[in-house]
C-alpha positions in Angstrom: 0.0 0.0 0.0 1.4 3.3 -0.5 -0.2 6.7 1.1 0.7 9.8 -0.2 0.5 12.4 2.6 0.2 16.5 2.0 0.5 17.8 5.3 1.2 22.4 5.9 2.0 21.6 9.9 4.1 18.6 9.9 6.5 18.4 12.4 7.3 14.5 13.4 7.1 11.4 11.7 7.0 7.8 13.1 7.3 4.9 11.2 7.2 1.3 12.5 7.7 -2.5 10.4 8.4 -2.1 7.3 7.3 1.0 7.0 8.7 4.0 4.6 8.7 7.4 4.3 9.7 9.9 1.8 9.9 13.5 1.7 9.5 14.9 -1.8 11.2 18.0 -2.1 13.0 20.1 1.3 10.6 20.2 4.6 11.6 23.5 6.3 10.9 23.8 9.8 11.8 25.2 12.6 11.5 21.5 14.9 11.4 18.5 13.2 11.1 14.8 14.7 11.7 11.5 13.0 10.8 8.6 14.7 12.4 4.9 13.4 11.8 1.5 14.4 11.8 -2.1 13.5 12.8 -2.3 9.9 11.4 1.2 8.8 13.0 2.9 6.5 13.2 7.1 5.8 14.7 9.4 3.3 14.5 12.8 4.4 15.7 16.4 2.6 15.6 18.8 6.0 15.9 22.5 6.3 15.6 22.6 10.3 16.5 24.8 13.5 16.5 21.6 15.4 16.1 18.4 14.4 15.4 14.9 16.4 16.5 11.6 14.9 16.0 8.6 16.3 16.9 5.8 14.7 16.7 1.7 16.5 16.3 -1.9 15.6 17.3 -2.6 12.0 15.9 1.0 10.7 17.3 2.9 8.3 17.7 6.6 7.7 19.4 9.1 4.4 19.4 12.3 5.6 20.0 15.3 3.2 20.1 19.5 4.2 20.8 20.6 6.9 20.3 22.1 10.6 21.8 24.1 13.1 21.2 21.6 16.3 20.9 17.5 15.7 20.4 15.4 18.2 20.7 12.1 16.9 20.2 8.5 18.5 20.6 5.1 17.4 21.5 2.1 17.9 24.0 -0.3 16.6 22.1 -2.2 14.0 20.8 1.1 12.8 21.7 2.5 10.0 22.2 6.4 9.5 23.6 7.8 6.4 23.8 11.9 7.4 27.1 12.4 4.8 24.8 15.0 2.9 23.7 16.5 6.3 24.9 19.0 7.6 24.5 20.4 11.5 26.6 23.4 13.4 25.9 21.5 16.6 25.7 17.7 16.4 25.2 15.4 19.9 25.2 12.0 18.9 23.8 9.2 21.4 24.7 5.4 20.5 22.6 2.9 22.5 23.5 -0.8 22.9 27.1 -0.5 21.5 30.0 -2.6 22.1 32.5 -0.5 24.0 35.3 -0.9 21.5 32.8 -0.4 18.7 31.9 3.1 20.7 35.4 3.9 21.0 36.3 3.3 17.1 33.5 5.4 16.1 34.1 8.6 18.3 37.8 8.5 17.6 36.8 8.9 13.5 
């Protein structure tokens, strides 16, 4: 099934399963939320103050644009491609990682 969704005050986004969501074109605003679980899936162009990523189970997020505070959180079987995202202030949570895995990571 696919839903096509126009929404003017959109602000978070959830997706469970196998769920996945697609923005088509940039979503500018000022908070945004997105919400991963399970094997969902998101591909996201953001122009945001602040933005809210969380990303766990085997979900997976592209992120494109950019914001001026991230706070992003996932876990280690998550997948987060941010390369085309840019933030000026970036705090990064990872949840359920080996130590030395944690250690790697931060020292790149």
């Amino acid at each position: 099934m696919i839903v096509w969704v126009s929404a003017k005050d959109l602000y978070r986004v959830s997706a469970y399963d196998n769920a996945q969501v697609r923005s088509f074109g940039e979503i500018s605003k000022i908070d945004f939320s997105v919400d991963l679980h399970d094997n969902a899936y998101a591909n996201l162009n953001l122009d945001v103050y602040s933005a809210n990523i969380n990303v766990a189970d085997h979900a997976k997020a592209d992120l494109n644009g950019n914001a001026d505070e991230m706070t992003l959180r996932h876990n280690y079987s998550a997948t987060v491609n941010n390369y085309s995202f840019k933030a000026v202030h970036l705090t990064e949570n990872k949840v359920n990682f080996p130590a030395e895995v944690k250690d790697d990571v931060a020292g790149i």
